[in-house]
N, C-alpha and C positions, 0 to 999 in steps of 0.2 A: 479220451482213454484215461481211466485212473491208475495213478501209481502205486506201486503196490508199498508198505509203510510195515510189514512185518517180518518178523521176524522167524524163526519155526526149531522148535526141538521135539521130535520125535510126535511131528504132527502136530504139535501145540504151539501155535502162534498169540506174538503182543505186537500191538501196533507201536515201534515210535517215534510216530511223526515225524519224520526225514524218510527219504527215500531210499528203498532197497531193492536190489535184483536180486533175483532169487537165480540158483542155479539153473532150472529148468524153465524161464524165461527167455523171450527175445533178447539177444544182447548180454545173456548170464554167463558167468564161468565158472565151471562142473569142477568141483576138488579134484586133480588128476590121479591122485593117491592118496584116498584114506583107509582106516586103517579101524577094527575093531577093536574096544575099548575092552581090557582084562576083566572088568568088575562089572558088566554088563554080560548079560547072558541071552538076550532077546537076538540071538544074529549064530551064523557060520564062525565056531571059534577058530575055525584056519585062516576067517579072515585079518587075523589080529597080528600076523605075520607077513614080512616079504614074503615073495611077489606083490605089488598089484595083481588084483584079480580083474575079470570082466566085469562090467559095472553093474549090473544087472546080478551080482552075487548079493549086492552089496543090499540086503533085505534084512528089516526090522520084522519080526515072530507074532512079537505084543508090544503095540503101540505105547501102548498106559503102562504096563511092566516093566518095559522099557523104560519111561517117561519117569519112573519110580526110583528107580535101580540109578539114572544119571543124574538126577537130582541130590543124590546121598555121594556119591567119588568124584563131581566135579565141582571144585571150587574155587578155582582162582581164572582170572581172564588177566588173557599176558599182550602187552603193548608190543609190538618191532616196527620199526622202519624197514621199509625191504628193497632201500639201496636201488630204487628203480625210478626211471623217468615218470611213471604210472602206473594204474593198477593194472592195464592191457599188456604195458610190459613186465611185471611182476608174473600176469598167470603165463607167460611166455615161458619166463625162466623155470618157473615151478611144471611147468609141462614138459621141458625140457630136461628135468632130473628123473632121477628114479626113483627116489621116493617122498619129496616136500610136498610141503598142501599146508594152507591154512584156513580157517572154517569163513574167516571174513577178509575181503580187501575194501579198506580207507581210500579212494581216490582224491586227487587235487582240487575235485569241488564241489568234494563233501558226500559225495553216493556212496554207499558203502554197498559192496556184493556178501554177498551169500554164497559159497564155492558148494553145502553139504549138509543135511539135518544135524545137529550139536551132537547128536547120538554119537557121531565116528568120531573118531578120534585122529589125528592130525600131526604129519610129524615136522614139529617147528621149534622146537626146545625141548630136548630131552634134561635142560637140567644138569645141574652136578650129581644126583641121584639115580638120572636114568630116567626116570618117573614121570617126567616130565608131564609129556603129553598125554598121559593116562590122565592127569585131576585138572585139564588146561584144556579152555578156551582160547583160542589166539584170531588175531587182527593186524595183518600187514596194512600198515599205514602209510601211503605214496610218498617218497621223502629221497632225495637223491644221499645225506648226511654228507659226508666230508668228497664222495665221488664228486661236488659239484664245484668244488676247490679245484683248480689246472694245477695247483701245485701235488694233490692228494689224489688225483685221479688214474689210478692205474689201471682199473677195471675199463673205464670207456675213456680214457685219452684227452678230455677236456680241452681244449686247446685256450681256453679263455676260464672265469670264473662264468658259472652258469645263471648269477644272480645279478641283474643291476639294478641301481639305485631311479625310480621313475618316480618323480616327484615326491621326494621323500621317502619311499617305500620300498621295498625288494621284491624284483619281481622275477621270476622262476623262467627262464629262457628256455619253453617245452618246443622241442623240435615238433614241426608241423605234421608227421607219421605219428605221433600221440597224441597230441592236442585232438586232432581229427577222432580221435576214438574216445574220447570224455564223453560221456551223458550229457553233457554242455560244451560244444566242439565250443564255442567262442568265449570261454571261461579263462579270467586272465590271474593264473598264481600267482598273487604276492604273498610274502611272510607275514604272520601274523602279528609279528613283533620285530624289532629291529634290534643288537648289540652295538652300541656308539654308532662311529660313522664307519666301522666295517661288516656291519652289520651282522657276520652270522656269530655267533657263541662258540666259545671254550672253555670246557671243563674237562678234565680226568675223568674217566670211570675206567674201573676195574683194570686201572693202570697205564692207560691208553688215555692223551689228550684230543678228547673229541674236537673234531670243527664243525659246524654245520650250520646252516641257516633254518630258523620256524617251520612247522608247518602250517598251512592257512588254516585263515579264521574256519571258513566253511566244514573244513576237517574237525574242528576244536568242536564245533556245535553237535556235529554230529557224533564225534564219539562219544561226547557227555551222554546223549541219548540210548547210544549204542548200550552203554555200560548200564544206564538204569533197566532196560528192557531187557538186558541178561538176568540182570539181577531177580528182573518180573519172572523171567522163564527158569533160571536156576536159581533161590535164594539162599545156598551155600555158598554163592559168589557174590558177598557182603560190599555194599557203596562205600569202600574206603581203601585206600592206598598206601604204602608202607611211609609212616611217618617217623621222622628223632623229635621226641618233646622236648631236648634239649640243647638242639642247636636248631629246633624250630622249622625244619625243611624236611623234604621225603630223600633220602640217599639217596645216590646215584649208582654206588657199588652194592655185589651183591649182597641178601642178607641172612643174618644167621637162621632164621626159620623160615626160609625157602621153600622148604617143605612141607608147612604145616600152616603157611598163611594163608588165611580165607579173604578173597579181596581182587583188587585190582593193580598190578605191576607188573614193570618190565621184564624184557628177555634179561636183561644186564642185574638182574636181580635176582634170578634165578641160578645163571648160569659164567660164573665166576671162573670156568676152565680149573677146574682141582681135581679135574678125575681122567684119567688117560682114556686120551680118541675125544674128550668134551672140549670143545671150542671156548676161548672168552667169549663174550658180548657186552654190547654196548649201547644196545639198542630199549628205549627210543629215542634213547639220546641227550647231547650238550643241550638241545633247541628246546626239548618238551618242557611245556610249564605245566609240570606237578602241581605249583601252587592253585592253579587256574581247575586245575580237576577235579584236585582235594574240595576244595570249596564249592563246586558245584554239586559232585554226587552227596557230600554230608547233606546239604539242603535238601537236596531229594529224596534224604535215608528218615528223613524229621517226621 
C-alpha cells in the first residue's frame, strides 16, 4: 500500500516526501471545528462564525477561486506544541472543546496529519490582534513542554519527570494507551538534543521561564518538509523565520510586526497576551531549535 506524501489546499496537492494522513483516510483526524476564512468567498459565509456546523456545510463553490483568493490572505504558518502525550491525544482534547482545531498534527515520529483543506480556517491563535487565524496556517507539534516536569505538572499529575536519561539520551516515557496509537506503535521518543546533564532547556519567553525537553529528530525532518511544501502550495508563506541580525538568534518573545510578517513562527510570537480575553504563549518553546530551521528552509528558498 502506498503512503500517501501530500499535502492539499483547496484540492491542489505537493508531495513532500514524509508521510501524511489525510483527514478522510484510514486512521485520519477530521478538524472538529473549522471555521470559514473572511477574505475567502468560495464557501457559506455563516460558516465563518460559531457554531460548528454539520460537516458536510463545510463546501468549497470554486475550487481554483478559492485556490486564488487563499493564496493572497494567508501568510504565515504558526509553530505550537500542544502540551499533549501525542497527536491521538491532542485530536482528543481539541474534539473535546468547542471550538479548537488545527489544520496539522506533528506526532512523536515524525507523521504529520492533515485534520482539513488549508482553505478553513482554524482557531489556534487569535493573536494580539484578533486576526490571527484569518492570515494562519497552524501545526500542533506532539511535545508534553514543561507538563513533563512532576515538579510543573498540574494538568496531568506527573508523579516522576517523564524523560530518562537511556544511554546518553532522553527518552520520552509515552504511556503504553498512546504509544499503541503512533503510525509506528514501536517508535521509541528520545530528544533530539540534550541541555547538560539535565537535559531539558530554560529560557523565558513572553515572561514565563519555559522548561522543557526537545522534540525528536523524526519531528525536526519532517517539519523542515512540512514548511517547504506549504510554501509550494501558498507562496505568501515565505521559507524564513523571525530573525534579530544583531544578537544573531530568532526571538523567543513576541514580535513587533506580528501582523504583517510573511514566514514561519511561533504562537509565542504572535501572541504576547496585550489585549483583554488573549492568553500569553509560549509555544513552541525553551526546546525548539530555531537555529536548526532557519538554516534549513533558507537552503531550500536558494
Amino acid at each position: 500500500m502506498t503512503t500517501n506524501q501530500n499535502i492539499v489546499a483547496c484540492g491542489n496537492t505537493v508531495d513532500i516526501g514524509t508521510p501524511v494522513v489525510l483527514w478522510d483516510q484510514a486512521r485520519g483526524y477530521a478538524c472538529p471545528h473549522k471555521r470559514g476564512r473572511q477574505h475567502c468567498s468560495q464557501h457559506d459565509p455563516q460558516l465563518n462564525d460559531a457554531p460548528t456546523r454539520a460537516d458536510s456545510r463545510y463546501q468549497i463553490s470554486d475550487p481554483q477561486t478559492a485556490y486564488e483568493e487563499l493564496k493572497q490572505c494567508v501568510y504565515q504558518f504558526v509553530l505550537h506544541y500542544d502540551v499533549c502525550y501525542s497527536s491521538y491525544h491532542c485530536h482528543q482534547i481539541l474534539q473535546d472543546s468547542t471550538f479548537k482545531g488545527s489544520h496539522f498534527y506533528l506526532d512523536l515520529d515524525g507523521t504529520i496529519y492533515q485534520t482539513c483543506d488549508l482553505y478553513w480556517k482554524t482557531n489556534t491563535a487569535p493573536a494580539d490582534d484578533r486576526q490571527g487565524n484569518e492570515r494562519a496556517v497552524h501545526v500542533e507539534i506532539a511535545n508534553l513542554s514543561w507538563q513533563a516536569l512532576a515538579e510543573e505538572s498540574d494538568l496531568y499529575h506527573a508523579p516522576k519527570d517523564l524523560y530518562r536519561k537511556v544511554r546518553e539520551r532522553w527518552r520520552f516515557d509515552l504511556p503504553d494507551k498512546y504509544g499503541k496509537k503512533l503510525r509506528q506503535p514501536n517508535f521509541q521518543p528520545f530528544a533530539s538534543r540534550a541541555y547538560g546533564e539535565r537535559g531539558y532547556f530554560s529560557r523565558r519567553i513572553n515572561g514565563r521561564m519555559v522548561r522543557m525537553w526537545d522534540f525528536t529528530e523524526e519531528q525536526y525532518q519532517a517539519l523542515i518538509r512540512l514548511c517547504v511544501g506549504i510554501n509550494q502550495l501558498l507562496p505568501s508563506i515565505a521559507l524564513k523565520v523571525p530573525f534579530d541580525k544583531e544578537k544573531r538568534r530568532t526571538p523567543l518573545d513576541k514580535i513587533k510586526n506580528f501582523a504583517t510578517f510573511k514566514g514561519i513562527l511561533g504562537h509565542a510570537h504572535v501572541q504576547g497576551g496585550n489585549t483583554d480575553g488573549v492568553k500569553k504563549k509560549y509555544d513552541p518553546g525553551s526546546a525548539f531549535n530555531w537555529g536548526r530551521l532557519r538554516k534549513a528552509v533558507a537552503l531550500k528558498s536558494k
